[in-house]
C-alpha positions as CSV (number, residue, x, y, z in Angstrom):
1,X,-32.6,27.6,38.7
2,X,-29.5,26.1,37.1
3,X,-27.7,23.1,38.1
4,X,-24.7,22.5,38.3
5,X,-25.0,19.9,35.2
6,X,-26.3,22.7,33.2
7,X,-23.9,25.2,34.1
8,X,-20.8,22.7,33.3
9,X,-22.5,21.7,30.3
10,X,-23.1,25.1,28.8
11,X,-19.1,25.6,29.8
12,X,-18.1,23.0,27.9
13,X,-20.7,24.1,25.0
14,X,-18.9,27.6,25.1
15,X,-15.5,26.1,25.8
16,X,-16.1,23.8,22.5
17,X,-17.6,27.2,20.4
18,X,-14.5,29.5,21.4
19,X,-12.0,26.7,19.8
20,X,-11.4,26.9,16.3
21,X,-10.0,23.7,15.8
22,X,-11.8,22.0,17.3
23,X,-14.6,23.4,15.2
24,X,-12.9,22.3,12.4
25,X,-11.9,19.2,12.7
26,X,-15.4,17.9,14.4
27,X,-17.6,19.9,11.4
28,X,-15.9,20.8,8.8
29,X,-13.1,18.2,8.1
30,X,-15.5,15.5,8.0
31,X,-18.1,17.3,5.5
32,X,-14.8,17.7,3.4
33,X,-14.5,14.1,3.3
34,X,-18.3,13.9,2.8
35,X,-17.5,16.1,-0.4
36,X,-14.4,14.2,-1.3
37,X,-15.9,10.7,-1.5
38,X,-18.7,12.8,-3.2
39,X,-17.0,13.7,-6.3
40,X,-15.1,10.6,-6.5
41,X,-17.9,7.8,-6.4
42,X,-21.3,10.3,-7.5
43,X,-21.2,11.6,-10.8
44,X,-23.0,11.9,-14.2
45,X,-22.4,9.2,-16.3
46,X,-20.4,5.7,-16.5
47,X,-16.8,6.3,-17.3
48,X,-15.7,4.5,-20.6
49,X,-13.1,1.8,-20.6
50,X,-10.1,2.7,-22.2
51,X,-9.1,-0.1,-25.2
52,X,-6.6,-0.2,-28.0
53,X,-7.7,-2.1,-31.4
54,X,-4.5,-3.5,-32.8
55,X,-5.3,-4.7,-36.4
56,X,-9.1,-6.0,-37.6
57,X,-11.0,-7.3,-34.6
58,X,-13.8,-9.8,-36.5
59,X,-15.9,-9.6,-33.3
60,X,-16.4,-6.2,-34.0
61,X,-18.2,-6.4,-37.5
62,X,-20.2,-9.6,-36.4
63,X,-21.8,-7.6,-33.5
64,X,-25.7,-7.0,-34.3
65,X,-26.6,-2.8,-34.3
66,X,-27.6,-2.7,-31.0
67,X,-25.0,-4.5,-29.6
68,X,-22.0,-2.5,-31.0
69,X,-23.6,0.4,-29.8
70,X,-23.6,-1.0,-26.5
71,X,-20.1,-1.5,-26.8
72,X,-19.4,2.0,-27.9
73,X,-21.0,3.0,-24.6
74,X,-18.8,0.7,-22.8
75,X,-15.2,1.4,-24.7
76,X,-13.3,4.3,-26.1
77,X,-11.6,2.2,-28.4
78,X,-8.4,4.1,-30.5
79,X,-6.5,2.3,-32.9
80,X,-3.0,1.1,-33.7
81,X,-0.8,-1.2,-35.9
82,X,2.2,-1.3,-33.2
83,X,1.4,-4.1,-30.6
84,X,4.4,-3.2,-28.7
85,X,3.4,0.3,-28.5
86,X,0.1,-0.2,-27.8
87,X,1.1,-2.9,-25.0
88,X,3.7,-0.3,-23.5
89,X,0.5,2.4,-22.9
90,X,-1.4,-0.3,-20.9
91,X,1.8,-1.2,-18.7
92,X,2.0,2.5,-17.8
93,X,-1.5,2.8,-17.2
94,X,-2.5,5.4,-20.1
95,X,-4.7,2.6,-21.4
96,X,-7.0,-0.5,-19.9
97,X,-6.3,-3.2,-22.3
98,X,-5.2,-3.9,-25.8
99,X,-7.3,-5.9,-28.2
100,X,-6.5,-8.0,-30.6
101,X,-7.8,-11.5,-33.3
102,X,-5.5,-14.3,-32.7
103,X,-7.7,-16.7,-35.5
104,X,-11.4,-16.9,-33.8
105,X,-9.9,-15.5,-30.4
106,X,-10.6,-12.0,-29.0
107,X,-7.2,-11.9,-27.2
108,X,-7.4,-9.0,-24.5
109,X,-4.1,-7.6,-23.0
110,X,-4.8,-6.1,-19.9
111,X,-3.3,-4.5,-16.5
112,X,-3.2,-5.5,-13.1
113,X,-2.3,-2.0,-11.5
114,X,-6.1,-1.4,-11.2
115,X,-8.0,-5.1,-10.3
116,X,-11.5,-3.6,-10.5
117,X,-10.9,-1.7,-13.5
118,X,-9.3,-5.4,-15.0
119,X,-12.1,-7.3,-14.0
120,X,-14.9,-5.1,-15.3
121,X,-12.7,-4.7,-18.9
122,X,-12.5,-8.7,-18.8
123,X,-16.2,-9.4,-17.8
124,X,-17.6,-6.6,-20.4
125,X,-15.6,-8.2,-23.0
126,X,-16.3,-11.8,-22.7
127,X,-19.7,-10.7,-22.3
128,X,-19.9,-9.3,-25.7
129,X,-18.4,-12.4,-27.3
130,X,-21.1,-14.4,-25.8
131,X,-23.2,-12.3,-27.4
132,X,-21.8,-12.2,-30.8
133,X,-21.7,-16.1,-30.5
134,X,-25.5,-16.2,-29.6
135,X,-25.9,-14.1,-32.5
136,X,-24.9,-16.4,-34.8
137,X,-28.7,-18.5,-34.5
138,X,-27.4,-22.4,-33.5
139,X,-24.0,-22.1,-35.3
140,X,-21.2,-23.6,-33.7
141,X,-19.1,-20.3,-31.6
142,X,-17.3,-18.3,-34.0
143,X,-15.5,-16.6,-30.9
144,X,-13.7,-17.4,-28.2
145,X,-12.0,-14.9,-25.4
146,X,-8.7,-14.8,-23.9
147,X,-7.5,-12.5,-21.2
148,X,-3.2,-12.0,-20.6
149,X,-1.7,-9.9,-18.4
150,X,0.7,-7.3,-19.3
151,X,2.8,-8.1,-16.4
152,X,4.6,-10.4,-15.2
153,X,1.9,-13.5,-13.9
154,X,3.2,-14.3,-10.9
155,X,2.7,-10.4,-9.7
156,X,0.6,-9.9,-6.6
157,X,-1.7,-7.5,-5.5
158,X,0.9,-6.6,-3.1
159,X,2.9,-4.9,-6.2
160,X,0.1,-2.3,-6.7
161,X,-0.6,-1.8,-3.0
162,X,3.0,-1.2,-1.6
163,X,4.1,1.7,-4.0
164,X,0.6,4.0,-2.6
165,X,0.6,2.7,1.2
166,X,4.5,3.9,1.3
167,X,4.1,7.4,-0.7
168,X,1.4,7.8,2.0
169,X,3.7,6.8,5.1
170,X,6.3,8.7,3.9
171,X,4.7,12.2,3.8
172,X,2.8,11.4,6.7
173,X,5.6,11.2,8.6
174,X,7.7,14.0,6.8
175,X,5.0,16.3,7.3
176,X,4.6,15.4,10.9
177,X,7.4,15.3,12.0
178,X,8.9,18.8,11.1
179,X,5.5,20.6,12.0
180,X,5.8,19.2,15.2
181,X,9.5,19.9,16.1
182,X,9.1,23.5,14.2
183,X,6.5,24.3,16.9
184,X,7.8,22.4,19.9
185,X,11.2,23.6,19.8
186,X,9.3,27.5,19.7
187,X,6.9,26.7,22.1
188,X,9.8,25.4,24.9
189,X,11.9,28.7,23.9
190,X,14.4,25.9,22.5
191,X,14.7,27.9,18.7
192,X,15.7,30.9,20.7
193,X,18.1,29.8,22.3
194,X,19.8,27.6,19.1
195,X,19.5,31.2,17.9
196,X,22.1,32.1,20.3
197,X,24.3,29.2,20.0
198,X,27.5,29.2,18.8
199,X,26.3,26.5,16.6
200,X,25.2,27.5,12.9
201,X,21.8,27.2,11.8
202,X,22.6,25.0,8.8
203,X,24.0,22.4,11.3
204,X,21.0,22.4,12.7
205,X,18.7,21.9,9.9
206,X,21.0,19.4,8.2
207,X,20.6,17.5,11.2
208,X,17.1,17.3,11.6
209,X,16.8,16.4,7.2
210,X,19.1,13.7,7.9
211,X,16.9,12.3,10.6
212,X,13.9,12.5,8.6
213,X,15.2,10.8,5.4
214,X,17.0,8.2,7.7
215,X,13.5,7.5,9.2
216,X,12.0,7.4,5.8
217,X,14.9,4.6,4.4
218,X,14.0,3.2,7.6
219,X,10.2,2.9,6.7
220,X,10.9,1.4,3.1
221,X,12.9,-0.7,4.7
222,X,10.4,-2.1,6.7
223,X,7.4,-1.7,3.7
224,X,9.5,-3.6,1.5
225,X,10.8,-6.0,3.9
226,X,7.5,-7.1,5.4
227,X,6.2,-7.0,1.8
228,X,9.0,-9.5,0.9
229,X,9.1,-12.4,3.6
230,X,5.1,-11.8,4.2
231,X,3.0,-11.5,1.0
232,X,5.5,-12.5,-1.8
233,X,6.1,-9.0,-3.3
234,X,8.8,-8.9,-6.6
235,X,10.4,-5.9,-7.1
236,X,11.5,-4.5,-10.6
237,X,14.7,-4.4,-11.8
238,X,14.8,-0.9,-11.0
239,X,13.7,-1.0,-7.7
240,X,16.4,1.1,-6.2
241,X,15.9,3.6,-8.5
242,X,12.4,4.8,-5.9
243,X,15.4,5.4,-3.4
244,X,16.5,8.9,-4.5
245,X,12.8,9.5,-5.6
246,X,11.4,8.4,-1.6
247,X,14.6,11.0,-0.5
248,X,13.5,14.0,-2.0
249,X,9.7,12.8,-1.4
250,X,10.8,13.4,2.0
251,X,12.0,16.8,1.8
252,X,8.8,17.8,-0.1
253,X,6.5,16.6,2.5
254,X,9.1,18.0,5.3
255,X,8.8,21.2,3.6
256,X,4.8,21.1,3.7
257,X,5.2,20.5,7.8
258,X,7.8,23.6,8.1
259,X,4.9,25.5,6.3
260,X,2.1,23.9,8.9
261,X,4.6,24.2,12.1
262,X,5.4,28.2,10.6
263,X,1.5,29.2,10.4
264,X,0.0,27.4,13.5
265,X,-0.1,28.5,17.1
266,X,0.6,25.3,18.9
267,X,2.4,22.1,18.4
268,X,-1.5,20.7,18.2
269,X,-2.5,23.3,15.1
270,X,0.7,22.4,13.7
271,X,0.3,18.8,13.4
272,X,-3.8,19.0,12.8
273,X,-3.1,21.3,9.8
274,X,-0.2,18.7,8.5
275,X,-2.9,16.1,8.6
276,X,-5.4,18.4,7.0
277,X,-3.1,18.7,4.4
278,X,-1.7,14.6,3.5
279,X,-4.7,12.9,4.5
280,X,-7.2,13.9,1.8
281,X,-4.1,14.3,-0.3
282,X,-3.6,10.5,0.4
283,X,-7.4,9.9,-1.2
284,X,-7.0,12.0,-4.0
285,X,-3.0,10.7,-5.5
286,X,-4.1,6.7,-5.3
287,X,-2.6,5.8,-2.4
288,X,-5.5,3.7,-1.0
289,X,-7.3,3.1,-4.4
290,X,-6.7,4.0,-7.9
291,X,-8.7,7.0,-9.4
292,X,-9.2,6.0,-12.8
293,X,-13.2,5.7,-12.4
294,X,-13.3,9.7,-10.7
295,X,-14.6,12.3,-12.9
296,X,-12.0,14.5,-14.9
297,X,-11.7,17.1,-13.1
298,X,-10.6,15.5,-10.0
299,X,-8.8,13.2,-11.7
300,X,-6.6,17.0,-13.2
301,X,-6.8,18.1,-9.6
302,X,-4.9,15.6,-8.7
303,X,-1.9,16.2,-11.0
304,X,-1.4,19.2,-9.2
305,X,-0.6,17.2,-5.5
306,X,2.9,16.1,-4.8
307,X,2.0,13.0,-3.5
308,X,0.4,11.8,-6.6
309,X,3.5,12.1,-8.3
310,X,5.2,10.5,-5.7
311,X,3.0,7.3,-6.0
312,X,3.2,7.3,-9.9
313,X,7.0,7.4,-9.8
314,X,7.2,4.6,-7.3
315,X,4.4,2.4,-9.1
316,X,6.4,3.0,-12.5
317,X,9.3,1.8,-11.2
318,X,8.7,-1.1,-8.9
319,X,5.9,-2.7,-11.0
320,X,5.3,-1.3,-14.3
321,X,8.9,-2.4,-15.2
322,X,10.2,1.5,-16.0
323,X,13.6,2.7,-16.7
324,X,15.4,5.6,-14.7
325,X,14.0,8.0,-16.9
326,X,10.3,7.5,-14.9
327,X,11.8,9.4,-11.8
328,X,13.1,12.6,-14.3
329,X,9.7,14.1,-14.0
330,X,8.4,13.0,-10.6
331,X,11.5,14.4,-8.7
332,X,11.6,17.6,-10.7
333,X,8.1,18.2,-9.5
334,X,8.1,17.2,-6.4
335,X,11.8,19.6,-6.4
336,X,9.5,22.2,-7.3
337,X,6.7,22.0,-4.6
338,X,9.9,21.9,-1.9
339,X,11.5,25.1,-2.9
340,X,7.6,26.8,-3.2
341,X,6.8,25.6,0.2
342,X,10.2,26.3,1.9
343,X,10.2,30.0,0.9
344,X,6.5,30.2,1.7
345,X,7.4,28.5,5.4
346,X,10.4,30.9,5.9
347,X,8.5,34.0,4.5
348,X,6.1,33.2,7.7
349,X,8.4,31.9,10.4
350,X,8.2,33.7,13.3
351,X,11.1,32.9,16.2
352,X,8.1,33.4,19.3
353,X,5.0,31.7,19.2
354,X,3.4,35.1,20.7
């Protein structure tokens, strides 16, 4: 005989079965995560440290056979004559540190953009000048090791944090916000009757942009501020240059929520698929931690997601010291992606949810 536990519980069982989303986002979004964090920390082999040899490095030629291949294992090591140059790849990130002999010094010029990939380049490298020293049977040290940031000193980790965390906020709240309205509005009948309206339908969209990228200015505003008076953070010279860059952020990742809002059912779907779509986006374009120790191929996956360009844009230009030129490429992507989406979102509006 049932009960009536039973019988509610096998309800809500059904209940739970017949809804898709739910589904989803109890199963199969977390084993995407499971996945994610999968490819990023397990995979085969160590990833070499990128290093640039400017000029002879002694310390190289005194290390015994077993040692420098040790070494090799640890650093893909490229070479160049231009100091400058070679500094300038390691402030944008395209290289871990810069090597170089200053008389019996190993002088290494490194970055602060990634801490754990700076520490491990630091500790691997003193570690083979302690060994080259103890190679050298009871001699006095030929070596010694010296480690200088690219950047300014006085930088904080609050530099490298800020640019990611905001990217983040920004599409989060983009993306949101215009899947929720877009589904709200044609849920309450409200689009059909703006439809009618003497009022044109570019008024109303320009309204609701302006909204969004006033709450985005509003939300650097606050990032920045907080960032400031709380934990020290020094902004570039070209600081204000992220301004236009965070704008048309915003209409990319509005255009992503019109596509969400355009394709879902309910206001709900809308904004479950928006977060479906930023949040592992946020994992895989740096905005919680860098991806420089992921395999490749994510690493090349993520190229391909707005967001990462986003961060990169506002990282080169509020830490890395970049010129205007650093948002040319950034903004024409992200440009892109928001006309893509747009059309995609308009080919499959619908004016009824029905």
């Amino acid at each position: 005989m049932t009960t009536p536990f039973w019988a509610i519980a096998v309800a809500i069982v059904k209940g739970f079965a017949r809804d898709r989303a739910a589904v989803f986002f109890a199963l199969v979004f977390p084993l995407m995560f499971l996945v994610l964090f999968g490819g990023i920390f397990t995979f085969d082999g160590t990833s070499r440290l990128d290093v640039i040899q400017v000029g002879d490095v002694a310390l190289l030629d005194s290390l015994p056979p077993g040692a420098r291949e040790a070494f090799d294992d640890t650093f893909e090591v490229s070479r160049s004559d231009d100091l400058d140059a070679a500094l300038a790849e390691v402030r944008q990130g395209d290289a871990d540190a810069v090597i170089e002999m200053q008389g019996g010094t190993l002088v290494a010029h490194y970055t602060q953009t990634d801490q754990v990939k700076a520490a491990m380049t630091q500790g691997a490298l003193r570690a083979f000048v302690d060994g080259a020293n103890v190679a050298s049977s009871g001699r006095p040290p030929q070596f010694d090791f010296r480690a200088e940031q690219v950047e300014d000193e006085s930088l904080q980790a609050i530099q490298f944090v800020t640019p990611g965390l905001l990217g983040w906020a920004i599409a989060m709240s983009a993306s949101f916000g215009a899947a929720a309205t877009l589904q709200g509005w044609r849920q309450s009948k409200l689009m059909r009757r703006l439809q009618l309206s003497p009022v044109p339908a570019r008024t109303i969209v320009g309204a609701r942009v302006l909204v969004t990228v006033l709450v985005a200015l509003v939300q650097m505003a606050i990032f920045l501020g907080l960032g400031f008076f709380a934990f020290g953070l020094q902004l570039n010279g070209w600081w204000w240059m992220s301004v236009p860059l965070l704008v048309v952020g915003t209409l990319c990742f509005m255009s992503l929520g019109l596509l969400a809002g355009a394709v879902a059912k309910s206001t709900e779907g809308a904004v479950n698929m928006a977060n479906f779509l930023v949040l592992p986006m946020a994992f895989l374009s740096g905005s919680f931690f860098p991806l420089d120790g992921a395999p490749a191929w994510l690493q090349n996956i993520s190229l391909a997601l707005p967001l990462r360009h986003l961060n990169d844009g506002m990282l080169d230009l509020m830490v890395r010291g970049a010129g205007p030129s650093a948002v040319v490429v950034p903004m024409a992507i992200l440009l892109a992606f928001t006309l893509v989406m747009t059309g995609l979102a308009a080919r499959l509006f619908r004016w009824d949810a029905d």
